[in-house]
N, C-alpha and C positions, 0 to 999 in steps of 0.2 A: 562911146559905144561904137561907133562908124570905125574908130580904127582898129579896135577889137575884131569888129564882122568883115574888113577888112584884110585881115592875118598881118596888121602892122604891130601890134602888142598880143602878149599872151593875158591869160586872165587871170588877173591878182586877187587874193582873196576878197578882198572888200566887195568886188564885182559880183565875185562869187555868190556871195551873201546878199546883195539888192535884186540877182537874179531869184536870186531862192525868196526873198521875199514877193517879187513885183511877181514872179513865174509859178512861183511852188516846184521849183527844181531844186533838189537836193545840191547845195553847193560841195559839198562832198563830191558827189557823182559829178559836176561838173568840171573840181580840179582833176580829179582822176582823170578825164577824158581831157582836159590840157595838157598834163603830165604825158599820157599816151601818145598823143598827136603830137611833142616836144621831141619826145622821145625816137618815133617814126621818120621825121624829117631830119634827125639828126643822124640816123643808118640807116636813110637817104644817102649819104656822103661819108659815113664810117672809112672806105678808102680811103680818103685825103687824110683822117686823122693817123698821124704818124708817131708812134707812140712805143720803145722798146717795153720789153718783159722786165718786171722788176726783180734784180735777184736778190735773195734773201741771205746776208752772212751771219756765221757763226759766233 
């Protein structure tokens, strides 16, 4: 859990799920707000990803 509250791991379901038990927090709601904060720190830095348009052939 330290490195969880840390921001050195993200939260895997199973975590998810003993929160929701130990807490009464919906683990649901929980991944969603990991998934979001994943997402956020990642364009954080969308810049750097360098990445062409895919084109589509016939």
């Amino acid at each position: 859990m330290s490195t969880l509250l840390k921001g050195n791991v993200s939260l895997s379901a199973d975590m998810a799920i003993r929160f929701e038990k130990a807490f009464g927090v919906r683990a649901d709601n929980l991944r969603r707000m990991q998934k979001a904060y994943s997402l956020a720190r990642a364009r954080a830095h969308e810049d750097e990803i360098k990445v062409g348009k895919f084109a589509e052939t016939a």
